[in-house]
C-alpha positions in Angstrom: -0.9 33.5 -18.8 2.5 34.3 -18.2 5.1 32.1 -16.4 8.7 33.5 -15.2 10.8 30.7 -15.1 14.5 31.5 -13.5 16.7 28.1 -13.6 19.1 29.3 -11.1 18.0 32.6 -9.2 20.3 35.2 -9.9 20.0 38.0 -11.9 21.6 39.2 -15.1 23.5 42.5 -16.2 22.7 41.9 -20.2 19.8 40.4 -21.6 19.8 38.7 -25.6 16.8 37.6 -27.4 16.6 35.0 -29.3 14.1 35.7 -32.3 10.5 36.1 -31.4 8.0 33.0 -31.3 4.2 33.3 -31.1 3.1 32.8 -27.3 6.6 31.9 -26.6 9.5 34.2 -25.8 13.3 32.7 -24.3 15.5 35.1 -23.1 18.9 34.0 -22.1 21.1 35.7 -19.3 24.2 35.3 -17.3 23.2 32.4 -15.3 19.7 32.6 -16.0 17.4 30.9 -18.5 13.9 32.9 -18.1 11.1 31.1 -20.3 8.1 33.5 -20.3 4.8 32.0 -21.8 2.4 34.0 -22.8 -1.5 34.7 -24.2 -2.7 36.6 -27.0 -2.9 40.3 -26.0 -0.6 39.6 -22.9 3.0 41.0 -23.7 5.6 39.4 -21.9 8.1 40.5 -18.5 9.7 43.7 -19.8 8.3 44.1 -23.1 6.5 47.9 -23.9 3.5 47.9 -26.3 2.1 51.3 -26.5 1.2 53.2 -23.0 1.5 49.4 -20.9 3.8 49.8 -17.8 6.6 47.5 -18.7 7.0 44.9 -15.7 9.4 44.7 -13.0 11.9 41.8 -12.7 11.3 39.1 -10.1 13.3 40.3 -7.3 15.6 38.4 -4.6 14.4 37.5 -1.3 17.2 38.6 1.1 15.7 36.5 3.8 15.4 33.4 1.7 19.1 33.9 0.7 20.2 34.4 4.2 18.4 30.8 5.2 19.9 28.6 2.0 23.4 29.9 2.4 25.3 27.0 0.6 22.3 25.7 -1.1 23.9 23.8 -4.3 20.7 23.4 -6.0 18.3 26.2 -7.4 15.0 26.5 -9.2 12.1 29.3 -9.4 9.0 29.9 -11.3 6.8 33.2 -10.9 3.3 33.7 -12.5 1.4 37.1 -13.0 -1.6 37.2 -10.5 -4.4 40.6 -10.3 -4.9 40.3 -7.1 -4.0 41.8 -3.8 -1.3 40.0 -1.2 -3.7 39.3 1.4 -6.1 37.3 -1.1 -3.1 35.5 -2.7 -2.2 33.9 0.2 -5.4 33.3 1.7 -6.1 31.4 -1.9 -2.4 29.5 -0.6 -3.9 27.7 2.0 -7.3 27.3 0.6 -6.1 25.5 -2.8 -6.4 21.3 -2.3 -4.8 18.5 -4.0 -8.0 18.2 -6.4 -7.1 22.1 -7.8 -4.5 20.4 -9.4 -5.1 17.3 -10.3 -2.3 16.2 -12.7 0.6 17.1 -9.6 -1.3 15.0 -7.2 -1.0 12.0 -9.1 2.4 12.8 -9.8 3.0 13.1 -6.2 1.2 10.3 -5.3 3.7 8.1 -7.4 6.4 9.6 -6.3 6.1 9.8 -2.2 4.3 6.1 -2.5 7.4 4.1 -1.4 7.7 6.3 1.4 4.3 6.0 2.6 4.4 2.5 1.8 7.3 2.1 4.5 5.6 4.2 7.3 7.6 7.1 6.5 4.9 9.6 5.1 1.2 9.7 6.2 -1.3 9.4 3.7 -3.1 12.7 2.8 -6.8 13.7 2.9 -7.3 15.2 -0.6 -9.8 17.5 1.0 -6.8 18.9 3.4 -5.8 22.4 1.9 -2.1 21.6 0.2 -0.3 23.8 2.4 -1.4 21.8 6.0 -0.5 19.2 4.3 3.1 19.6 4.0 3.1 20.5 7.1 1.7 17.5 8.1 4.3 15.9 6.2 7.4 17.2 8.4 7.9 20.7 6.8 8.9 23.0 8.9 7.8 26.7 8.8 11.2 28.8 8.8 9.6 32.2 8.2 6.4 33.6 7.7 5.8 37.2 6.5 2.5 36.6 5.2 1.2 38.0 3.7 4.6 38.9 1.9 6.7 35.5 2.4 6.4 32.0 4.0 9.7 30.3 3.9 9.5 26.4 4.6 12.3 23.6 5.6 12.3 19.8 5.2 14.7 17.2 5.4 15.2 13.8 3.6 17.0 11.4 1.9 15.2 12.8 -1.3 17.9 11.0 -3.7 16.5 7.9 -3.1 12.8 6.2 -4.2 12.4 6.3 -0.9 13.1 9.4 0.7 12.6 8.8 4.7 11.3 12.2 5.3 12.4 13.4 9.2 10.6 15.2 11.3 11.6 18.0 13.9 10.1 19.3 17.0 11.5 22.8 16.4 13.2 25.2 14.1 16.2 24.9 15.7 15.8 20.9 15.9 15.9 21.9 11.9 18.8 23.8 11.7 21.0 21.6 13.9 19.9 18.6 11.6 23.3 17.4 9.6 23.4 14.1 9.0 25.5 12.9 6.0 23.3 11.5 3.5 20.3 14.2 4.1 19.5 17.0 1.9 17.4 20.3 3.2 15.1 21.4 0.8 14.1 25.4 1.6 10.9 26.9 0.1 9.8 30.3 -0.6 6.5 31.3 -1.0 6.1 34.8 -2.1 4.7 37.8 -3.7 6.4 41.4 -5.4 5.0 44.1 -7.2 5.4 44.0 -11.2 5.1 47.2 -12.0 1.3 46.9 -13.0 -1.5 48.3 -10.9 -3.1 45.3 -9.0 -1.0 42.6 -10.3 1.8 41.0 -8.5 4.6 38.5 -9.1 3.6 35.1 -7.3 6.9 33.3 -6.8 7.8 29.4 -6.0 12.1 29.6 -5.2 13.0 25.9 -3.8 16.8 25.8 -3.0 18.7 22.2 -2.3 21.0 21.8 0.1 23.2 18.5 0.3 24.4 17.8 3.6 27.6 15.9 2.3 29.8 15.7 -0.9 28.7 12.1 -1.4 24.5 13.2 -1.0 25.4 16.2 -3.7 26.7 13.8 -6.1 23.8 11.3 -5.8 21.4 14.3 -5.5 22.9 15.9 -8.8 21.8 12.7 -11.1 18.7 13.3 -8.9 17.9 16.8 -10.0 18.1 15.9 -13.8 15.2 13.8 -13.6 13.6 15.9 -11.3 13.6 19.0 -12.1 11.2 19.6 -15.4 9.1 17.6 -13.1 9.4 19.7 -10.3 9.2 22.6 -12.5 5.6 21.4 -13.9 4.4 20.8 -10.3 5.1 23.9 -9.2 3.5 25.3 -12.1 0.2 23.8 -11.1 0.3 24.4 -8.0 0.8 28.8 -8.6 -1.8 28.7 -11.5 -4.2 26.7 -8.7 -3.8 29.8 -6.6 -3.9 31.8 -9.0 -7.4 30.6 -10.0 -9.0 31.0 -6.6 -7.4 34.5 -6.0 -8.5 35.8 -8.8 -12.1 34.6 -8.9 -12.0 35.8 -5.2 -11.7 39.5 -6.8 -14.4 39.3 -8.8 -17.4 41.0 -8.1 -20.1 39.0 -6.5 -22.4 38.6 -9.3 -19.8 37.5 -11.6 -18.2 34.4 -9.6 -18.9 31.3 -11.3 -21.3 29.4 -9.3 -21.9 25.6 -9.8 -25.6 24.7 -10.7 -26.8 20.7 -11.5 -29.4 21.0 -13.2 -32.6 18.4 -12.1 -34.7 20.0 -15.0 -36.1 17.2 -16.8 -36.3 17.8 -20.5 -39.4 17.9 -23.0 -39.2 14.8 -24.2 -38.7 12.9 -20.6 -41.9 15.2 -19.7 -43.8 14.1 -22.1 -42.6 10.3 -21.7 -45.4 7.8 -20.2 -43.4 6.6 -17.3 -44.1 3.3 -14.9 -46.5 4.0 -12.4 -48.9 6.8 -14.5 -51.5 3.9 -15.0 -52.5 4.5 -11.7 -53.2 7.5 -11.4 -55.0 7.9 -14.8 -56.3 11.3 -14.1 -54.1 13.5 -12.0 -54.4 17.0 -11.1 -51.2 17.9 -11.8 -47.5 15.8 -12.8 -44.1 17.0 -11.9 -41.1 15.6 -13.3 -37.2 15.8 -13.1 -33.8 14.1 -13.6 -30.5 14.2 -13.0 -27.5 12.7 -14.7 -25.3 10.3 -12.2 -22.3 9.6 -13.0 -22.6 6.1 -11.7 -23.9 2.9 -13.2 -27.6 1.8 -12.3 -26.5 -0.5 -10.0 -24.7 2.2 -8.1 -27.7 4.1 -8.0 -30.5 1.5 -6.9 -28.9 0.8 -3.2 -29.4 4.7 -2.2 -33.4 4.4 -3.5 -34.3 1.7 -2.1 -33.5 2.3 1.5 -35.2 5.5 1.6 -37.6 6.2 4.0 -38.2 8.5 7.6 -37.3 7.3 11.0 -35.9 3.7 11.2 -35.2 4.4 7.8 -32.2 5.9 6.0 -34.3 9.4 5.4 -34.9 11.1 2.2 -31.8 12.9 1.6 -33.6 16.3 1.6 -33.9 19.2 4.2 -33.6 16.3 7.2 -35.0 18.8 9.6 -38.2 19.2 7.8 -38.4 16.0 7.0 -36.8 13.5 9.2 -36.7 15.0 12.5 -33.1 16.5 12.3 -31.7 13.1 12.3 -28.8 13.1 9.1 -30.0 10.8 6.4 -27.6 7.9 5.9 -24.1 8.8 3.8 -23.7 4.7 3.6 -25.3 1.8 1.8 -27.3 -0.1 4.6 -27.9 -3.8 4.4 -30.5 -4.2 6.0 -33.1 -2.1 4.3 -31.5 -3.4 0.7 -34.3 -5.6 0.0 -38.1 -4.1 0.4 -41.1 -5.8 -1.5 -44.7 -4.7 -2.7 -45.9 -3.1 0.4 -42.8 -2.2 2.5 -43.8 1.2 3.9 -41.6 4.1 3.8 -42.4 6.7 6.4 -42.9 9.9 5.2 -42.1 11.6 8.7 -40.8 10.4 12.0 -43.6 9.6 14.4 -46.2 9.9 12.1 -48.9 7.4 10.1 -48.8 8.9 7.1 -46.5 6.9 5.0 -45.2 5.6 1.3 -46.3 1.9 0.0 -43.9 0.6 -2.2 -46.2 -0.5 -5.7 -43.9 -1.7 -7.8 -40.2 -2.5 -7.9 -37.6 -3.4 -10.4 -34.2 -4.5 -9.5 -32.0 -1.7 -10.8 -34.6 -0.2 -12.7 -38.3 1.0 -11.3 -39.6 2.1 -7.7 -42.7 3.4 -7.2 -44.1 4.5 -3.9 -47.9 5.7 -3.2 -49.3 7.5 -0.4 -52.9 6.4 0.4 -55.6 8.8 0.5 -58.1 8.0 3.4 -60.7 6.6 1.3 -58.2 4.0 0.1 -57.1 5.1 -3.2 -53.9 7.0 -4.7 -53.6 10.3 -3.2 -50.0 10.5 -4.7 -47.6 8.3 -7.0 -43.7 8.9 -6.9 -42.0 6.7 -9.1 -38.4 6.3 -9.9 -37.0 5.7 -13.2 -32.7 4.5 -13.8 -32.0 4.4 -17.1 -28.1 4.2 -18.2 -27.6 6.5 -20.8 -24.0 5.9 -21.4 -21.6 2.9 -19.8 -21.5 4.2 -16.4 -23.5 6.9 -16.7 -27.2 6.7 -14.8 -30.2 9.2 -15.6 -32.1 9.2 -13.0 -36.2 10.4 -13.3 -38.7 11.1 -10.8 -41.8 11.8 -11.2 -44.8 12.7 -8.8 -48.3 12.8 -9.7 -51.7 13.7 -7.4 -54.9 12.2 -7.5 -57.9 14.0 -8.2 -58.4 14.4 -4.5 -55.5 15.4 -3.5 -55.2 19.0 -1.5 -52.1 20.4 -0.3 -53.2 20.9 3.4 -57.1 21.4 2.6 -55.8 24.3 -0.2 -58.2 25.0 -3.4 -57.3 22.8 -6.5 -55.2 26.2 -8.1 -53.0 27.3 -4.6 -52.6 23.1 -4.4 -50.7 23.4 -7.9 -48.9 26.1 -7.5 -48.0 26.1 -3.6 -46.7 22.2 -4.4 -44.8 23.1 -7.5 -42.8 25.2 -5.5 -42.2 23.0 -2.6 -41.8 19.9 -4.5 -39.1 21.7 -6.5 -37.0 22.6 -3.7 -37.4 19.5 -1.8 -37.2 17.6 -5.0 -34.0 19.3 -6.0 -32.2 18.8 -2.7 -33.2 15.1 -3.2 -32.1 14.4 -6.6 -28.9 16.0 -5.6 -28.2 13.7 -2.4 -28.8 10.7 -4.1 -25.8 11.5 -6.9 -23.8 13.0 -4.3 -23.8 9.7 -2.6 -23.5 7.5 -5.2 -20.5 9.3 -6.8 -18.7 9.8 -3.8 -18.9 6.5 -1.7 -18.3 3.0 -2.1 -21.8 0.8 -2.8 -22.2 -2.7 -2.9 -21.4 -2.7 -6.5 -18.7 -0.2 -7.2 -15.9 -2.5 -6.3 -15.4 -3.3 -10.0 -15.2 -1.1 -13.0 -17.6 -3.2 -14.8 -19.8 -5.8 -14.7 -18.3 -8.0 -17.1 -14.6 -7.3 -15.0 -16.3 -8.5 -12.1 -17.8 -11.2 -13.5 -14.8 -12.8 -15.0 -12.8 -12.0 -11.7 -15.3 -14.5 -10.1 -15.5 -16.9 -11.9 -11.1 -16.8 -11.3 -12.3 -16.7 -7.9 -14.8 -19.4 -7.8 -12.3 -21.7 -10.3 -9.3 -21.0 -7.9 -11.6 -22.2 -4.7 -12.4 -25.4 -6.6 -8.8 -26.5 -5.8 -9.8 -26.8 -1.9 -9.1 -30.3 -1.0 -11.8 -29.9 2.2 -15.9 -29.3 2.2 -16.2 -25.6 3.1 -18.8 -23.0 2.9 -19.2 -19.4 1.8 -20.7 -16.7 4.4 -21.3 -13.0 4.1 -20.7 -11.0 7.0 -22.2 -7.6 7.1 -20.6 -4.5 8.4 -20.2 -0.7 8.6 -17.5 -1.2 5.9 -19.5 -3.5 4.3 -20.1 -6.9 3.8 -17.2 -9.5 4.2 -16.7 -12.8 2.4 -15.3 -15.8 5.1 -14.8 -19.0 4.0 -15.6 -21.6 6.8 -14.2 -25.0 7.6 -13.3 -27.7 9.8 -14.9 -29.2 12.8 -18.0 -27.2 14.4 -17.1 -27.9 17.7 -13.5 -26.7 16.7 -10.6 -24.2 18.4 -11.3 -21.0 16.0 -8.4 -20.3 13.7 -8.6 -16.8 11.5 -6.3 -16.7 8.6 -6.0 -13.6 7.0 -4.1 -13.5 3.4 -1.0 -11.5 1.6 -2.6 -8.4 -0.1 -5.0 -8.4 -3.1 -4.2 -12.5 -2.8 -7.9 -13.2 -1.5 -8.4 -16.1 0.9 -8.2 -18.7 -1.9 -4.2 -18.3 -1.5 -4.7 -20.8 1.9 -5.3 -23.7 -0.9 -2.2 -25.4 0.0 -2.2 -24.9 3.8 -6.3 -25.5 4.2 -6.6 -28.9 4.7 -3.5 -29.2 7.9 -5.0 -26.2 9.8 -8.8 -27.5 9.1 -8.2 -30.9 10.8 -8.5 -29.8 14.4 -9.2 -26.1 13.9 -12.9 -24.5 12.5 -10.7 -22.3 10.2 -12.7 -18.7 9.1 -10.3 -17.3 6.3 -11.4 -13.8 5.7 -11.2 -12.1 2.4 -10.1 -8.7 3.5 -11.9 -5.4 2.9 -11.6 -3.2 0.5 -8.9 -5.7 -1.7 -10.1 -7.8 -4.4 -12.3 -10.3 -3.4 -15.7 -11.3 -2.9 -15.8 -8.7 0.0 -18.0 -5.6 -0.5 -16.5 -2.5 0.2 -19.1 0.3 1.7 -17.5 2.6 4.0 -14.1 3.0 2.6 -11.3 1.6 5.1 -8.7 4.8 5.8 -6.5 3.4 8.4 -5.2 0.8 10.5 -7.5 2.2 13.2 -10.1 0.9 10.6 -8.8 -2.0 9.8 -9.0 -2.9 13.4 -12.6 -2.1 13.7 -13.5 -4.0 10.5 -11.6 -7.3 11.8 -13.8 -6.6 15.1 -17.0 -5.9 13.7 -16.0 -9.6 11.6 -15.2 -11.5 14.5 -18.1 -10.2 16.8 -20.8 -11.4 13.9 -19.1 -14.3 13.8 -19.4 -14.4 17.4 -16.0 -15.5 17.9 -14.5 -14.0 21.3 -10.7 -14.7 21.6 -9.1 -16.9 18.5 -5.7 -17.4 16.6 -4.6 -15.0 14.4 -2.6 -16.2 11.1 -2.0 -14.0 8.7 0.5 -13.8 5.5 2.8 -10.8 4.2 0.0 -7.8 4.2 -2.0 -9.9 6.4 1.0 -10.8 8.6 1.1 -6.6 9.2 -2.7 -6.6 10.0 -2.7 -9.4 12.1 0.3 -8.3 14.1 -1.4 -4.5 14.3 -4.8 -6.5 15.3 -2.8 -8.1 18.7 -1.3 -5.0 19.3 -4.4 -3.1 19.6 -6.5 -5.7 21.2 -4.7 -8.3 22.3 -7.5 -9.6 24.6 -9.0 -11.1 21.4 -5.8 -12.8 20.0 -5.0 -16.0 22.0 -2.3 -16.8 20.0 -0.3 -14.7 16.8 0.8 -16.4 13.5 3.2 -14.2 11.7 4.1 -15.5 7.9 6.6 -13.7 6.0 5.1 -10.3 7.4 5.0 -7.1 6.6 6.0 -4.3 9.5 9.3 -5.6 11.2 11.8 -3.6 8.7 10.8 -1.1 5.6 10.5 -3.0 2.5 13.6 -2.8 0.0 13.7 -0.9 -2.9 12.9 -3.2 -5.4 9.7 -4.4 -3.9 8.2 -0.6 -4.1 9.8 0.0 -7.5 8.0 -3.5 -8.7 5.0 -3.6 -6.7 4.3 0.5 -8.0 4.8 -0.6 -11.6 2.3 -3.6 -11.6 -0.2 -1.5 -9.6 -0.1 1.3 -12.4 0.0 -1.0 -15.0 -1.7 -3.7 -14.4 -0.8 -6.2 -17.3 -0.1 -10.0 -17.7 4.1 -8.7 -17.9 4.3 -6.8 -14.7 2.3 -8.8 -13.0 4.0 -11.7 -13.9 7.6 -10.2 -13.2 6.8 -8.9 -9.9 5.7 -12.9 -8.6 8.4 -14.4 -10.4 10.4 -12.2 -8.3 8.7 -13.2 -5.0 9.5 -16.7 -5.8 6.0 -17.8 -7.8 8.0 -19.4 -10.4 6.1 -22.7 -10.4 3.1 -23.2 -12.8 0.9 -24.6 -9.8 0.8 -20.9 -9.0 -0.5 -19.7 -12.5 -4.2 -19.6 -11.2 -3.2 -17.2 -8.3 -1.5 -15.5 -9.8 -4.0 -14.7 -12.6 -6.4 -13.8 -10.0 -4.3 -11.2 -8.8 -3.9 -9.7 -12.7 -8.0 -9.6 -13.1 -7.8 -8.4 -10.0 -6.0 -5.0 -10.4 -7.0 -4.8 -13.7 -10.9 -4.4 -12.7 -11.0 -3.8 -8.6 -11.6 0.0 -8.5 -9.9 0.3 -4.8 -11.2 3.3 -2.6 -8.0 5.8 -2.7 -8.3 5.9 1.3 -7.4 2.5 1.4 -4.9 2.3 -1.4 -2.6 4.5 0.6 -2.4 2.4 3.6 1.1 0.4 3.2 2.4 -1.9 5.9 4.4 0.9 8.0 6.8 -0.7 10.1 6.0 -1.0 13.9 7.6 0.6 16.2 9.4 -1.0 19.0 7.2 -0.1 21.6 4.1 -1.2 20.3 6.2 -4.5 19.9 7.4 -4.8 23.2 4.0 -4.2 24.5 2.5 -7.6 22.4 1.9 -9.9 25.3 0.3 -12.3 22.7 2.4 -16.0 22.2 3.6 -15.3 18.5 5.3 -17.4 15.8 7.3 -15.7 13.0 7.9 -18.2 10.1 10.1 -16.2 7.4 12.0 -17.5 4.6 15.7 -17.8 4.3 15.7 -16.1 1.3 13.0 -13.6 1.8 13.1 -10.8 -0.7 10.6 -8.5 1.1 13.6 -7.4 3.5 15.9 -9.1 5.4 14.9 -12.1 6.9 17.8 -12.3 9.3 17.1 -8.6 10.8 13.6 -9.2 10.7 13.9 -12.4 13.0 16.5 -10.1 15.1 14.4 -7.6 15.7 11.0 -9.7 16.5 13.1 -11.9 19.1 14.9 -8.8 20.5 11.3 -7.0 21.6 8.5 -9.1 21.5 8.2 -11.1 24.5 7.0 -14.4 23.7 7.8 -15.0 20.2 9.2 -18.3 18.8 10.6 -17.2 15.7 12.5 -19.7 12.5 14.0 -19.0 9.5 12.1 -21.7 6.7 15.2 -23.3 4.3 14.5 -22.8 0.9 12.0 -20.0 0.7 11.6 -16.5 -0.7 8.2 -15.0 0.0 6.2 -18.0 -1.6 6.8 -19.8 1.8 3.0 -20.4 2.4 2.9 -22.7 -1.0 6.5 -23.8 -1.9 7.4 -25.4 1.8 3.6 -25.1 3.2 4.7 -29.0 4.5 6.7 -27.1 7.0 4.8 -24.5 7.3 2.0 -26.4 8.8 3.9 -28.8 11.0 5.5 -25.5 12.8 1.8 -23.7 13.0 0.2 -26.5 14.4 3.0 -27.6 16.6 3.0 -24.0 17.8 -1.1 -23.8 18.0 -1.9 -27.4 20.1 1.4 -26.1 22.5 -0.6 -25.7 26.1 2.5 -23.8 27.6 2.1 -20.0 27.3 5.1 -19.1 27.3 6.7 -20.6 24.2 10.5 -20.7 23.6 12.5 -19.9 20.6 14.0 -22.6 18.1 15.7 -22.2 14.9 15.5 -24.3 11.5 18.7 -24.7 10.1 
């Protein structure tokens, strides 16, 4: 490999040596400090060994100097690629975050307080890298491909959070100056080294700070920054690099990816479940496959197999289940089949699978009836974990002595169904790991079973503090299956309460028994947080979220209710009204999320306890919110076994409560009360009641004395009296009042 780094992008008149390292060379210039790493039996940039063609320098790009004019800041790296231009930069925009994994979680630190305040979308990992800085507010300046793309952006990137702007235009771009800003240029681009069929593959960012005050800030900036950036960049060329070059090769020597479903000699030779009855078959085909999933991932995807009603076979679905796409999520439904469930084995026909025998998590065997009532077939399905986490699944068909393959002689039946099975067995196998490795099952919300056993026995402890009679309900979705806990009078006003994030619906403990006296209170544990929900379908969006609280509601069969919701809940809840307000007769804001971006040290704090998730951080980041009382202690150690075992689907981990634009707030026709603290720490609570009683029409809004964001619990007396004064108020349209 070799790597031409050039600190600061000129070039040099003299070059000195320093003395020669294995793999490593440094070679210091006027200006420049070029690190060149290289293999065994690669020489480095310039060297001569014998008749090799010694390499070119990495040139200048005049275009890319004529756009930075000014730029303060400079950095480049170039890496050797054999390949031509055009397949260079066709691997550009086919290399993904997942080609370089190590960057991407780099950069997901790093731009998460700017997604977290609605400032950056969330990515799809699948989205090729280079649409997504697009999609990110980076304007194309100049593209040459397959020579040279240039790229422009803009943002406050001194800061955690950056506050990336966007711009309708190139010249939008170029008029941008606003103090404070910095421009960060790219250049994308490839030059001949000299070498037949290689090229230079060069990265050239330049930095320009928009005011003497942003280059000073920006300047302690780039010290942290910049072997970072450095090491980012590097991933991202060699990621390139990889697919261009393996897009040279020859077509029999590309690397394809084969999973194996061949079943060893030992697991052949095994007596498996389900050969008793078929003592003496005609023939017995077995294979496996190695899941990286624990058993209990595994078992949902098996047991709700099946043609036509069913979720298919995950096979060839137009052989085999009428062109209709076999399920890609855990069904509820068809989650629990007994001795004799039927699986068809086509739509529209009789001929069908009986379930034989089933254990949980362990054994299914199907068999297919011959007509004169015994086995013409068994299929059985073994889960054995073989390692924590790690599931080998075996299958194993056998035929009865009757059995013909479509009235074919005993030798065509073995070898005609060999091959068949094989292929449709293969495609199979492969489905079902697919699936479970990929989405969300009723299980994989915890890391382990013992982590999610201890987090609920927290939970169940926690809901034992409940000073009312309640009851625990599942509610099944698309998203899976949601936890409520129900209260109050039947024949109740319906109240929804919806809680802070990862806090879990226990968190209304001190509120519960006020709001349950005239209300039937449903507090929702929300989807895809820690809790006693179960994620399926992971949640990417508020767009989701909406449908989720929907699809709750509706199997609740509540049509219009109130809304409450707390901090992350607050955000959802006030989303919720905006989107369908026809189901929100009236809006309970606490301490939410959404009206301003959150501050610094609530991203800085809330980023450290999610990465590390121990008893310290944890404990620092409530203390700060204002948990400082021991009365909390049992909260807040549910949140710590919480992160520390709730395995939360990466779509829904990016979604941060974005603020909401005025529009959508000035559109809320819902009657809303904002309870904030006086000495909220989230933002500020001043601005934030500003802004709410400035655009949304028919808000009551109150500052609460004495309270950070631990409102709910430290002045929940006052808290209540104001939600249910606001709740039994017949008047719709509420007026404003103010707690001094």
């Amino acid at each position: 490999m070799v790597v031409h780094r050039d600190a600061f992008g000129g070039h040099a008149r003299f070059r000195r040596s320093v003395p020669k390292i294995p793999h490593f060379r440094l070679c210091v210039q006027r200006g420049v400090a070029t690190v060149i790493f290289f293999s065994s039996g690669t020489e480095a940039a310039g060297s001569v060994t014998g008749a090799m063609t010694p390499r070119l320098p990495v040139p200048r790009s005049p275009a890319f100097e004529t756009v930075i004019h000014g730029a303060q800041f400079r950095d480049r790296i170039a890496i050797c690629v054999q390949a031509s231009p055009e397949t260079i930069f066709q691997a550009l925009h086919d290399v993904a975050l997942p080609d370089m994994k190590l960057a991407w979680m780099l950069g997901e630190m790093r731009y998460l307080p700017s997604r977290l305040a609605g400032q950056m979308p969330a990515v799809d990992a699948k989205t090729p890298f280079f649409e997504t800085l697009i999609a990110g507010g980076t304007v194309i300046l100049r593209d040459d491909t397959p020579r040279e793309i240039i790229t422009g952006s803009a943002a406050q990137l001194h800061r955690v959070n950056q506050a990336p702007r966007r711009f309708a235009s190139r010249e939008a771009f170029d008029a941008f100056t606003e103090p404070e800003h910095e421009k960060l240029f790219m250049s994308i681009r490839v030059a001949p080294t000299g070498r037949p069929g290689e090229f230079w593959l060069v990265l050239e960012h330049a930095t320009l700070a928009l005011s003497s005050n942003s280059e000073r800030k920006f300047s302690h900036y780039w010290l942290i920054i910049k072997p970072l950036g450095a090491f980012v960049s590097r991933q991202l060329l060699q990621a390139v690099r990889r697919h261009a070059e393996r897009a040279m090769l020859p077509a029999p020597q590309r690397r394809w990816t084969w999973r194996s479903v061949r079943a060893s000699f030992a697991e052949r030779m095994r007596v498996l479940p389900g050969d008793e009855r078929i003592p003496q078959a005609i023939d017995t085909l077995t294979h496996g496959v190695t899941i990286r999933r624990a058993p209990r991932d595994v078992w949902p995807w098996l047991v709700q197999m099946g043609a036509g009603s069913r979720a298919g076979w995950y096979s060839y679905d137009w052989l085999d289940n009428g062109r209709k796409p076999s399920a890609t999520r855990i069904v509820p439904d068809l989650q629990h089949p007994t001795i004799g469930t039927v699986f068809r084995a086509l739509p529209g026909v009789t001929d069908s699978f009986i379930v034989l025998a089933i254990e949980p998590e362990r054994v299914l065997t199907l068999g297919g009836p011959a007509p004169d009532g015994t086995l013409a077939v068994t299929w059985t399905f073994v889960l054995e974990e073989v390692a924590p986490g790690v599931t080998r699944l075996l299958v194993r068909a056998r035929g009865g002595p009757g059995y013909r393959f479509h009235g074919l002689p005993l030798r065509l039946t073995r070898l005609v169904v060999r091959v068949v099975h094989f292929v449709m067995q293969r495609k199979q196998l492969l489905g079902i790991a697919r699936r479970a490795e990929t989405t969300m099952t009723q299980h994989t919300g915890f890391k382990t079973l013992a982590g999610e056993t201890a987090y609920r026995a927290a939970y169940d402890a926690e809901l034992k503090s409940w000073p009312v009679r309640y009851e625990e309900i599942d509610v099944p979705s698309r998203f899976g299956t949601t936890h409520v806990i129900v209260c109050g009078p039947t024949a109740a006003p319906p109240l929804v309460l919806v809680h802070g994030y990862m806090a879990t619906s226990t968190m209304w403990s001190f509120n519960i028994a006020a709001f349950s006296k005239d209300h039937r209170v449903y507090a929702v544990d929300v989807m895809g947080q820690p809790s006693k929900s179960i994620p399926d379908e992971p949640i990417c969006n508020m767009t989701d979220f909406v449908a989720w609280l929907t699809a709750t509601l509706d199997a609740l069969g509540l049509d219009c209710v109130s809304l409450v919701g707390m901090s992350f809940g607050g955000w959802l809840a006030l989303n919720y009204a905006v989107a369908v307000p026809q189901r929100v007769g009236k809006l309970v804001l606490l301490s939410p999320g959404g009206l301003l971006p959150m501050v610094k040290q609530f991203t800085v704090r809330g980023m450290l306890m999610v990465l590390l998730p121990t008893h310290l951080t944890v404990h620092s980041f409530f203390r700060w919110l204002g948990f400082t009382d021991r009365a909390y202690a049992n909260m807040v150690e549910l949140m710590y076994l919480g992160l520390k075992h709730f395995r939360m689907p990466l779509e829904t981990a990016r979604i941060g409560p974005a603020v909401v634009s005025d529009e959508e707030l000035r559109t809320l026709r819902v009657p809303t009360l904002l309870l904030i603290g006086d000495h909220e720490v989230i933002s500020d609570p001043t601005r934030a009641l500003e802004r709410a009683r400035r655009l949304i029409p028919d808000v009551r809004g109150e500052l609460v004395p004495g309270a950070r964001h631990e409102m709910c619990v430290r002045q929940h007396e006052i808290v209540d009296a104001r939600v249910l004064e606001f709740l039994n108020d017949s008047r719709h349209n509420l007026s404003e009042r103010v707690v001094a």
